[in-house]
C-alpha positions in Angstrom: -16.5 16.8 -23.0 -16.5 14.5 -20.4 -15.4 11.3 -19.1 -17.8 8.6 -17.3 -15.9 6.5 -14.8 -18.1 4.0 -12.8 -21.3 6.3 -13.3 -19.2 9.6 -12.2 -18.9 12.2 -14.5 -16.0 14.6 -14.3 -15.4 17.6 -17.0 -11.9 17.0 -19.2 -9.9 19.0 -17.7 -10.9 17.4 -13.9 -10.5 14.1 -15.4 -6.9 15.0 -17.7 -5.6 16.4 -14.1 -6.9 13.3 -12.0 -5.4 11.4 -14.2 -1.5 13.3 -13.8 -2.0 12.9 -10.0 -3.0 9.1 -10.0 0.0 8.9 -12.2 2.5 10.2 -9.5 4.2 7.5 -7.3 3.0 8.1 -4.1 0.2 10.8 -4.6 -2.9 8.7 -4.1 -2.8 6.7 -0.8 -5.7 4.5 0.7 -6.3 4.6 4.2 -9.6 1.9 4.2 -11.8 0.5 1.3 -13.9 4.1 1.2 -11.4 6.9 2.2 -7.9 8.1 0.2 -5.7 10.6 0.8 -4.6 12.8 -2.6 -1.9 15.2 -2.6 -2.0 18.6 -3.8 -0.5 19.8 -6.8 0.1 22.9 -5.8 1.3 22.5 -2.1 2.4 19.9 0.4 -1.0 19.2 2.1 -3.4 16.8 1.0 -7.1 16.4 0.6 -9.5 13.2 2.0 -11.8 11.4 -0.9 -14.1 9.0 0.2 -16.1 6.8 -1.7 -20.0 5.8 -1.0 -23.0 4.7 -2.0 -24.2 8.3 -2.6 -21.1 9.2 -4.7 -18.0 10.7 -4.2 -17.5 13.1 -1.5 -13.9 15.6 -1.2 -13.1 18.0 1.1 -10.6 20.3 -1.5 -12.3 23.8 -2.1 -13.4 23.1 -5.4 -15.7 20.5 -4.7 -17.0 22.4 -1.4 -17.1 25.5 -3.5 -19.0 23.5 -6.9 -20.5 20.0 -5.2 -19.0 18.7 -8.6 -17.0 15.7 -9.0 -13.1 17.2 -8.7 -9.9 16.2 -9.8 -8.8 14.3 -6.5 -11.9 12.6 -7.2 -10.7 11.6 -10.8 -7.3 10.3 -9.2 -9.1 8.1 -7.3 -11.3 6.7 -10.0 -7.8 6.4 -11.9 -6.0 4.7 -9.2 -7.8 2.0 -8.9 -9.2 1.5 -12.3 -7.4 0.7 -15.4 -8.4 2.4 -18.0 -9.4 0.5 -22.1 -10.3 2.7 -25.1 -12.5 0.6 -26.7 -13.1 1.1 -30.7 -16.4 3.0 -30.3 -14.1 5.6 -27.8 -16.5 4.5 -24.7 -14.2 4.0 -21.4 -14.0 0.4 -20.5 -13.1 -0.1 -16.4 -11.1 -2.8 -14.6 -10.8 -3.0 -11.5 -7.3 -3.3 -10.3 -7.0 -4.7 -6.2 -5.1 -2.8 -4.5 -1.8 -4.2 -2.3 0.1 -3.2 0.4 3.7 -3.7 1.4 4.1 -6.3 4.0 7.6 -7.6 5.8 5.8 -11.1 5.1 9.0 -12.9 6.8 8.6 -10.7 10.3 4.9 -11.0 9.7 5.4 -14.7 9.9 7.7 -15.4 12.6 5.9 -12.9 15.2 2.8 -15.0 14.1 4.3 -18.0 14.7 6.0 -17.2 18.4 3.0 -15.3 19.6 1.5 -18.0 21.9 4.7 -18.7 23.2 6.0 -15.1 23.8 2.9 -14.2 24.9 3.0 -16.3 28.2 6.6 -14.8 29.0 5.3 -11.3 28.3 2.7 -11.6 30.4 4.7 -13.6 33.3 7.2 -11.4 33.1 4.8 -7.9 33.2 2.9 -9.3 36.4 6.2 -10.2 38.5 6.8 -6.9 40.2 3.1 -6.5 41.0 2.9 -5.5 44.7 0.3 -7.7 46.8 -2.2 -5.8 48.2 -2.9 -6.1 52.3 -5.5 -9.0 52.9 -7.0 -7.5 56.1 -9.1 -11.5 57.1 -10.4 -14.2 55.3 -8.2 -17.5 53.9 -5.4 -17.2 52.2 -6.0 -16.1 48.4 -3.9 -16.6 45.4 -1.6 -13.9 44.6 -2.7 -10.9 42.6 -0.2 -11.6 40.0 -1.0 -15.5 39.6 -5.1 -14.6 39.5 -4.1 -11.8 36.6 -1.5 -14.1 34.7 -4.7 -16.6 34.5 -7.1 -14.1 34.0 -5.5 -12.3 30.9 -4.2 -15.8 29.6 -7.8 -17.1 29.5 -9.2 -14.1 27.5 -6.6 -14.3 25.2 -7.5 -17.9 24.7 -11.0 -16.6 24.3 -11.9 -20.0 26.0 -14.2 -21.1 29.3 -13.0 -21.2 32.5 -12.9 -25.1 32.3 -11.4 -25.4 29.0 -8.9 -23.1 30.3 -7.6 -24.7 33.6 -5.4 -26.7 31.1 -3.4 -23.4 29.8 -2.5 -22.6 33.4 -1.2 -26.5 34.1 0.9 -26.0 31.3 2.2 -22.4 32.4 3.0 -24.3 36.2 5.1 -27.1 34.4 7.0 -23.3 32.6 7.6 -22.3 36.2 5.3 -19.2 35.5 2.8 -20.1 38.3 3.8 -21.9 41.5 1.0 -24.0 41.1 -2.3 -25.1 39.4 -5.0 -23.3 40.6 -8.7 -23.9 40.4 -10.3 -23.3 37.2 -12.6 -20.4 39.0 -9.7 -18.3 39.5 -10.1 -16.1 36.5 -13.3 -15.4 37.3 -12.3 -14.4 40.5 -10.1 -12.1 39.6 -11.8 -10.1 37.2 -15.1 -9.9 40.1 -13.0 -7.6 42.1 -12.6 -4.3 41.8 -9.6 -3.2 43.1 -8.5 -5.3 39.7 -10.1 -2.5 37.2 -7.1 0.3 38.4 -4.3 -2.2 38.4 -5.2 -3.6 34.5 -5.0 -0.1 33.3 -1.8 0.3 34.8 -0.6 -2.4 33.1 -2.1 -1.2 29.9 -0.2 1.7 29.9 3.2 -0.1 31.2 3.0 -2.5 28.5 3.3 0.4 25.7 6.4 1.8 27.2 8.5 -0.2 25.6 7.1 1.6 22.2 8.0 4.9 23.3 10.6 5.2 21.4 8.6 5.0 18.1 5.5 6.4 19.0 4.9 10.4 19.3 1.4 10.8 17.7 -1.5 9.4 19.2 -4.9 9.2 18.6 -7.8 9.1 21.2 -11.3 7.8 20.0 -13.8 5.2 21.5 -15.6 2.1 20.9 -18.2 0.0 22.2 -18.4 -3.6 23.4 -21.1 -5.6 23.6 -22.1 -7.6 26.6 -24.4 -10.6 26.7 -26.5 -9.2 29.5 -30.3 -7.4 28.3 -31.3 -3.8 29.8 -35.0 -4.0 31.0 -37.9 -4.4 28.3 -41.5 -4.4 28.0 -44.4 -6.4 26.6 -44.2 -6.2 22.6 -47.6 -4.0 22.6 -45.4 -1.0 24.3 -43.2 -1.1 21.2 -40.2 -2.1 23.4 -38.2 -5.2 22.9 -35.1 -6.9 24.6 -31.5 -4.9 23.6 -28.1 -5.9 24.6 -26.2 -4.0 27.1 -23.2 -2.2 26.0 -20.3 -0.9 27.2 -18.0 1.9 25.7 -14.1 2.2 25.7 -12.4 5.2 25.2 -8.6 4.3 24.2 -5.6 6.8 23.0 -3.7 5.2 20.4 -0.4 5.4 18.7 -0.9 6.0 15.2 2.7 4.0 14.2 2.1 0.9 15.7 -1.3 0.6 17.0 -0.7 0.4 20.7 -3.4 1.4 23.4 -1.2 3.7 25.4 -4.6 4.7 27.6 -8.1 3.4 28.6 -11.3 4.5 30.4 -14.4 2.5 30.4 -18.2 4.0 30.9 -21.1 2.6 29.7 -23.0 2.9 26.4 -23.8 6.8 26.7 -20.2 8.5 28.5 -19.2 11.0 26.9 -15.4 10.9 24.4 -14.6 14.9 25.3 -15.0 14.0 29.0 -12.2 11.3 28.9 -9.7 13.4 26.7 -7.7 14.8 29.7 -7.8 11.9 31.8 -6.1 9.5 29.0 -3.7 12.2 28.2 -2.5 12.8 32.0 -2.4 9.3 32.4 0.0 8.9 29.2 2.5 12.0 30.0 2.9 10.7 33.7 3.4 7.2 32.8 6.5 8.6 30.4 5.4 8.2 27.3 6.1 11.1 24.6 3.5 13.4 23.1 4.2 15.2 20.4 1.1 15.1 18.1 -2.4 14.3 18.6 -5.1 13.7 16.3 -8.9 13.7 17.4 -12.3 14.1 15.9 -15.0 16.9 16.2 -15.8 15.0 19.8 -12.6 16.8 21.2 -13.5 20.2 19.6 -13.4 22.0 23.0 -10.8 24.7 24.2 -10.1 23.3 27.1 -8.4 20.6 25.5 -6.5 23.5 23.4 -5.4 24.5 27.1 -4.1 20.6 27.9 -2.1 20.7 24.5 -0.4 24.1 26.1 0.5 23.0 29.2 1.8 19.6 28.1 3.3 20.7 25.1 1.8 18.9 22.0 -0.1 19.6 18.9 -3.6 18.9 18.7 -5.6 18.3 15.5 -9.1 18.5 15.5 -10.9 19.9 12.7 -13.6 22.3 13.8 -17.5 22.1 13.7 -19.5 24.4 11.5 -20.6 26.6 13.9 -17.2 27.2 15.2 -15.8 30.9 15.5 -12.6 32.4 16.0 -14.4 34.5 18.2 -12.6 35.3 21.8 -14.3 34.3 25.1 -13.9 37.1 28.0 -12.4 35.6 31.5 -14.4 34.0 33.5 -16.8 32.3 31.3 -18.0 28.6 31.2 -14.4 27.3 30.0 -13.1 28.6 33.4 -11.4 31.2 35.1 -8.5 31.1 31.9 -11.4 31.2 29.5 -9.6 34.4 27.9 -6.2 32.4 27.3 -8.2 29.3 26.0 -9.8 31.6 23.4 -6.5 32.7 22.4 -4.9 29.1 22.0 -8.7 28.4 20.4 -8.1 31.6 18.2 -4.4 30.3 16.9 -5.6 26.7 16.3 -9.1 27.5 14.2 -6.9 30.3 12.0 -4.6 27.6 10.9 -7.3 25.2 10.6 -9.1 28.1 8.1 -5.7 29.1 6.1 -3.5 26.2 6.2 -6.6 23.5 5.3 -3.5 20.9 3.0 -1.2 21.3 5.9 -3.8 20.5 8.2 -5.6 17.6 6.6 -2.0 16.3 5.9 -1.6 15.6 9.5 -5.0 14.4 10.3 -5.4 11.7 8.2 -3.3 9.7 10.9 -6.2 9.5 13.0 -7.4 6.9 11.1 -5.1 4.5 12.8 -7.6 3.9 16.1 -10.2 2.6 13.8 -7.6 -0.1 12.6 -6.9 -0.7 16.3 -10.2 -1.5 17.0 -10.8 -3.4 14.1 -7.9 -5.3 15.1 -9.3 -5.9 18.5 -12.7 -6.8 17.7 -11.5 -9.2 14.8 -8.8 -10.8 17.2 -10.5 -11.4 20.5 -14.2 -10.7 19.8 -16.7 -7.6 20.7 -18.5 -9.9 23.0 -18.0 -9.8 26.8 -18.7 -13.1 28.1 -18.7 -11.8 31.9 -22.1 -11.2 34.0 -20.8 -8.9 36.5 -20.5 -5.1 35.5 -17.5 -5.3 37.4 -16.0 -8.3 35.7 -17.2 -7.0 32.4 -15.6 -3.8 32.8 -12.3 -5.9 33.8 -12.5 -8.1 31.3 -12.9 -5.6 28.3 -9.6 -4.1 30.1 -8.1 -7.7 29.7 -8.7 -7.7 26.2 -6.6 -4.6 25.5 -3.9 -5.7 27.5 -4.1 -9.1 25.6 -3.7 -6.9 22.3 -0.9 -4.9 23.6 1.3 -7.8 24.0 0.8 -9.1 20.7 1.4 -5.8 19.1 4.8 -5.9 21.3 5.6 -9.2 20.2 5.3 -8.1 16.6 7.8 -5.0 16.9 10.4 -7.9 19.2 10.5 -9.0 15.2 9.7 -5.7 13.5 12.1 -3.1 15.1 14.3 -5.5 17.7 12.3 -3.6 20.4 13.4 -5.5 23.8 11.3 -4.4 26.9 13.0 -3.6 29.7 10.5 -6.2 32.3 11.3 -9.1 29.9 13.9 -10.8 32.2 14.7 -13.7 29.9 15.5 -11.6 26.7 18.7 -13.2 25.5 16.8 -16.0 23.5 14.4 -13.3 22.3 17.0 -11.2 20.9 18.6 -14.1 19.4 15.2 -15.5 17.3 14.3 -11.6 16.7 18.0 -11.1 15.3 18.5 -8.3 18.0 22.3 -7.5 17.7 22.1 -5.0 20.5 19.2 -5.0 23.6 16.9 -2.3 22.8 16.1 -1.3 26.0 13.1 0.1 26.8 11.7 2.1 29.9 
């Protein structure tokens, strides 16, 4: 006997046992519209369902084993449908929507003193930036004034005309000595020496989070810019493409903060940037515990980095993996043996301890919200000409997301940081009893 749910068929028992999990607070969890996580019944792990066009897919050993529809697959069906007996015994399905808790009150007043926090944030971030030596030429603005105007005018997602009125407004604040010209912005993301100080800044600004976030996930993402590559007459088969340009960002997985990011163009390499963004983390002082990454990362060097550091990593394998040991010397190094070891250790627990495993992967899902945030927020359009001022401004645009992700957890947590120098009304509108300090 079986039981049709939205053209799926699963046997009775699948179904009867889908139908005991969906009925367990807490044991069906959605992490987008197409991907759930279901609990096991028999251990503390969990398995991924995802939903598609093609049907539904489960990564549990009986539907890997069968390629039949399985019981996590049923839960899922039951979750989110309500089932109706009709008279003639034929399932009848509703679709129920699906909700999510939401502090609606913090949600609202972070909302509502973002523009205005914002501007302090930022003023306050840039005030301790040293000026670098101007060897000849006139005078320029400061660093830290060009940056403040910069940043403020991507967040704004306006011109640089429209803009010049933000940074009369931020002069009357006291947060720039004066009212520059409305080309400054673009000035300052056309030099270069800009591209290592935003990313510095990147990384400063999720310091305050420390305290809350220990697993991170790295991942990348690209950004389209509104320049064309090279292209051909139409009879070559070639027409005019956008350029793009690719970040590669390590995440918290808590709340959503960039702690690192690299830029290349359209083809660089994820594994490549790995240990870059996870030295530049550690160094800055920020906490690594767990790390989640995709088959991109599958590489035992990285198993090496997560030794010598001193966190998990969580990457599930590729098919053709082995647990097979490497002998010293080969193209992993001159440790090669000791990263087949650390390789050996990780794939056996990936192969025996699957529930336990997927359990703690799951929270890589979180960059894909952070990009989605991103994109949805400021744009995936860089408006920039330059390569150099499109690299800088793509960097802008994380920065811009980290302080409004800090100026949510001000509200959410009473997280204070430590550059903010005019936190007493802050705490005070957050309902911060004590300063949480920050580093």
């Amino acid at each position: 006997m079986t039981a049709t749910l939205a053209g799926i068929e699963f046997d009775g028992e699948r179904a009867e046992k889908g139908r005991q999990i969906a009925a367990t607070p807490g044991a069906v969890e959605q992490v987008r519209d197409d991907l759930f996580t279901v609990k096991s019944q028999s251990g503390p792990g969990a398995y991924r369902v995802s939903l598609g066009s093609s049907g539904v897919e489960c990564n549990c050993p009986d539907f890997v084993k069968r390629n039949i529809p399985c019981k996590h697959a049923a839960s899922v069906r039951f979750y989110l449908e309500k089932q109706t007996i009709l008279p003639t015994g034929e399932v009848q399905s509703e679709r129920v929507p699906v909700t999510y808790e939401q502090a609606w009150a913090t949600y609202d007043r972070a909302q509502m003193e973002e523009v205005r926090l914002f501007d302090m944030l930022l003023s306050d971030l840039l005030a301790d930036l040293p000026e670098p030596v101007q060897a000849a030429g006139r005078p320029r603005n400061p660093l830290r004034d060009e940056l403040f105007c910069a940043v403020q005018k991507v967040y704004s997602q306006l011109s640089c005309r429209r803009a010049h009125s933000l940074f009369g407004f931020a002069a009357e604040r006291g947060q720039l000595p004066k009212v520059p010209g409305f080309v400054v912005s673009s000035r300052a993301l056309n030099r270069v020496d800009v591209t290592p100080v935003l990313q510095a800044l990147i990384t400063r600004s999720a310091l305050p989070l420390a305290a809350l976030e220990q697993g991170f996930a790295p991942d990348s993402t690209g950004m389209q810019t509104t320049s064309f590559g090279a292209w051909r007459e139409e009879k070559y088969g070639e027409k005019r493409q956008h350029l793009w340009l690719k970040a590669h960002a390590l995440t918290g997985t808590k709340t959503h903060i960039v702690a690192a990011v690299s830029v290349t163009d359209k083809d660089g390499g994820d594994n490549p940037q790995f240990e870059p963004l996870i030295r530049q983390a550690k160094e800055a002082g920020l906490l690594l515990k767990e790390v989640y990454a995709d088959k991109a990362y599958s590489a035992r060097m990285n198993y090496a980095l997560a030794e010598e550091i001193g966190f998990d990593l969580y990457v599930p394998f590729k098919s053709n993996a082995t647990a097979r040991p490497r002998s010293r010397g080969s193209r992993d190094g001159p440790h090669g043996h000791n990263r087949s070891v650390l390789w050996r250790k990780a794939f056996l627990f990936f192969q025996m301890h699957r529930e336990e495993f997927e359990a703690k992967y799951h929270a890589r899902s979180n960059v894909e919200s952070v990009f989605s945030a991103l994109k949805r927020k400021f744009g995936e359009t860089l408006r920039s000409k330059n390569p150099t001022a499109q690299v800088n401004e793509l960097l802008a645009k994380v920065l811009a997301y980290n302080l409004t992700v800090l100026i949510h957890e001000i509200f959410e947590h009473g997280i204070v940081p430590e550059f903010l120098r005019d936190s007493t009304c802050v705490r005070k509108e957050a309902g911060v009893s004590e300063v949480a300090r920050s580093r």
